[in-house]
N, C-alpha and C positions, 0 to 999 in steps of 0.2 A: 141670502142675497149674494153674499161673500161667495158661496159653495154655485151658482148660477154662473159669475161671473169667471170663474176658474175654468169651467166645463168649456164653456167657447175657446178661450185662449188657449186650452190644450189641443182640440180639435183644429183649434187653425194653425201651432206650430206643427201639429203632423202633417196636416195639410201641407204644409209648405215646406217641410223634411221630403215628404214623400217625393217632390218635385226633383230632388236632388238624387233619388237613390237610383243605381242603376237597373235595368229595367225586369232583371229577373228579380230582385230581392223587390220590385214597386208590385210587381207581379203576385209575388205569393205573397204578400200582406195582404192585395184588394180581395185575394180567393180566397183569405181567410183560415191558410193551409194551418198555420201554427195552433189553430185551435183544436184540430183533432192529437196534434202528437201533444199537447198538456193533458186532452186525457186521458191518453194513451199512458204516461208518466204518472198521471196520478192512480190509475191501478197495478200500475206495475209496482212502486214505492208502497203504495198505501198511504195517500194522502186525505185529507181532510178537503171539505168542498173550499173553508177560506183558503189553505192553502195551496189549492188548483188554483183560485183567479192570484192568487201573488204571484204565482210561476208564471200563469200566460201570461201577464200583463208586463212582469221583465223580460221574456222571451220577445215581446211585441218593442220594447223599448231597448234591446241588444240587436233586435236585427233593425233597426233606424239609424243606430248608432249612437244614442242618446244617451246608453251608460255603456263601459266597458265591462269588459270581464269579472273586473275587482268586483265592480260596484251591483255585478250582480248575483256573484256568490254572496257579497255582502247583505244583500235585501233578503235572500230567501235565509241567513241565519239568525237575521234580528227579525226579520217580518214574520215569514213561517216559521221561525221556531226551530227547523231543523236542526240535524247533528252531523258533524263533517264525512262523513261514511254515508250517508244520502244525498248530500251536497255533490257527493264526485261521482257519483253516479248519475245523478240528471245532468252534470258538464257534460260526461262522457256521452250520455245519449242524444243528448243537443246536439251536439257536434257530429255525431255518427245520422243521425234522421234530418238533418236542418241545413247545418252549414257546407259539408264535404258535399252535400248533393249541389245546391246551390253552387261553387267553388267550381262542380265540373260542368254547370251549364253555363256560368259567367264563360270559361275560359273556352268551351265548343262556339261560343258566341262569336270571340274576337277572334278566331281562325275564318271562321266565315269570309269571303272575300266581298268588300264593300263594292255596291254597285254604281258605279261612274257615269258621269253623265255624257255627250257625244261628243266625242273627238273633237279638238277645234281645227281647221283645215290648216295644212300647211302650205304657208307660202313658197311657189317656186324660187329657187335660188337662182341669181343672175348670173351666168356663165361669161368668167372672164374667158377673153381669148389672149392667147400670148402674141405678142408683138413680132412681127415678122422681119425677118435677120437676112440679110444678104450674104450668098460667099462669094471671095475672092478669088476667083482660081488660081494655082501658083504661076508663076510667071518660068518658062519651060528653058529662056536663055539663064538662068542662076542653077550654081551648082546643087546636086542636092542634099543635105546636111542627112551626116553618117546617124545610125543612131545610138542614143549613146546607153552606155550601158553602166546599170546601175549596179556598183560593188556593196557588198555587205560589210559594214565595219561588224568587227565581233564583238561586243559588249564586254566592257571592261571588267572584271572581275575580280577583286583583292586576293593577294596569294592567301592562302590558309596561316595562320597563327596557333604555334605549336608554344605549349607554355611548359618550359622544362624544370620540375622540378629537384634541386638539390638532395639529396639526401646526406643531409646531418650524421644520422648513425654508421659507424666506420664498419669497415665489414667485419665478418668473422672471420678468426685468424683458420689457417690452413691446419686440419685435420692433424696428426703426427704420423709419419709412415708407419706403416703394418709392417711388423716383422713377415720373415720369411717363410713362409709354407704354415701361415695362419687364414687362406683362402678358402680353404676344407673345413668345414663345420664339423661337430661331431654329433652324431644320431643318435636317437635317444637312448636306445641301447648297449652304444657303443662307449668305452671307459679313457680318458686320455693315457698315453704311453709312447715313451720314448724309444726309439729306433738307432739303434747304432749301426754304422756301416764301415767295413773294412779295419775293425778292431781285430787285432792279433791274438793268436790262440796263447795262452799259457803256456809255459813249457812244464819241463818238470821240477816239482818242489823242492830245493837244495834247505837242510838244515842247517842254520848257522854251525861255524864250529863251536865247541865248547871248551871257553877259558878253561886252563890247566889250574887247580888250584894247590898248593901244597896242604898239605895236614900239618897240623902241627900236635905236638903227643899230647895226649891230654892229659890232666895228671889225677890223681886218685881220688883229689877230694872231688869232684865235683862241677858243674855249672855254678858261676854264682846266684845267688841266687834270686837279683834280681830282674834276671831273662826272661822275657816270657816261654812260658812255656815249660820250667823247673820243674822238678820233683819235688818235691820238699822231702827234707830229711826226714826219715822213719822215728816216729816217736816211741819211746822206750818203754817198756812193758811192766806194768804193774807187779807191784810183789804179790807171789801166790802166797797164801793163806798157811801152809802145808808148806817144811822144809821141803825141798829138792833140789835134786842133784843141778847143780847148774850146768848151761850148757855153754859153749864157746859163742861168743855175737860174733856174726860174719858181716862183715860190711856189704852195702849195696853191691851191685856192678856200676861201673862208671857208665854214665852216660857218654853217650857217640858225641863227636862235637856237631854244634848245630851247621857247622860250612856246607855241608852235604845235606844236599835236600832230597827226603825220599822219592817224591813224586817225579824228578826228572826221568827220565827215559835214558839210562845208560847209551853210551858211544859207541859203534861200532865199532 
């Protein structure tokens, strides 16, 4: 009796949903469209017959608007049993067969232009007239006023504002002059060298005179012997082994005195 009284109350809130919905989606619920693409879905998945009437009957209760989206991936996972990989495949086909077609008949709907009912007449408007103005004519004994002419003042305009600024850092000091005949680079090839001009020829080479020196005699013994450059005395000859005749020892020659240097170059 419970299960009797359920059945009516359902059929009269869709009844009375239906009232509400617009008039494409009132449309293909009354034609019953959703029932062929459930079993269109159910051969394509491979479903079972309870779960074809689970699918249509949320299909029937999503396009009312009765459950959203959540609530009806939610039914076909706990209801039918399904697994999330054939869940998003019948979203996807619902949406592609159902909704998007619907979406573009709602919206060629509301481009339609609505049909109006007849014009309601318009009332003539009351045509004011303007008030009628008398002229004066001028009076031809007064003189007649020059006319006057209008000067243009020039618009004021503020002088320009120049902001000068200081400069703090003092200059740099001045370069040092270039010397003289340093404006000439020299080329890569070329070697620096100096130039003399107007230097006088040499003449001819005079050789100093040469100091007169006296000699003085030298005497027989010898340099002494710490000159450089000494002889040293001749060291004396061993006894032969064997009398003989002895012979007279002749003394050195004296050496020349050292005043006189060989190497000089006699005087003319």
């Amino acid at each position: 009796m419970d299960q009797n009284q359920i059945e009516p109350t359902l059929e009269a809130s869709i009844r009375e949903v239906m009232q509400t919905l617009p008039p494409p989606i009132r449309s293909y619920l009354a034609q019953g469209r959703y029932t062929s693409v459930a079993k269109n879905l159910m051969m394509k998945h491979r479903l079972r017959i309870d779960q074809a009437g689970i699918l249509e009957r949320e299909i029937m209760l999503l396009l009312m608007g009765i459950e959203n989206p959540d609530e009806f991936t939610q039914s076909l996972a706990e209801e039918a049993k399904l697994d999330e990989q054939t869940i998003n495949g019948i979203v996807q086909d619902v949406n592609e067969q159902i909704f998007i077609p619907l979406r573009e008949e709602m919206r060629r709907g509301e481009q339609k232009p609505q049909q109006s009912g007849p014009a309601a007449p318009v009332a003539p408007r009351a045509t004011i007239l303007p008030p009628r103005t008398t002229v004066i004519p001028a009076n031809p004994q007064m003189p007649s006023r020059p006319p006057e002419a209008f000067v243009s003042v020039p618009k004021y305009a503020p002088p320009p504002k120049y902001f000068k600024l200081q400069n703090k850092i003092p200059p740099p000091a001045p370069p040092p002059p270039k010397p003289l005949g340093t404006d000439r680079l020299l080329e890569d090839h070329e070697e620096p060298h100096i130039e003399f001009h107007n230097v006088p020829s040499p003449g001819p080479r005079m050789a100093p005179p040469r100091p007169s020196i006296a000699r003085q005699p030298t005497s027989e013994a010898g340099p002494p012997p710490n000159l450089p450059g000494a002889m040293p005395p001749p060291r004396p000859a061993p006894p032969s082994p064997a009398a003989s005749p002895s012979r007279p020892k002749t003394s050195p020659p004296p050496a020349e005195g050292y005043s006189a240097d060989p190497y000089r170059e006699p005087i003319e």
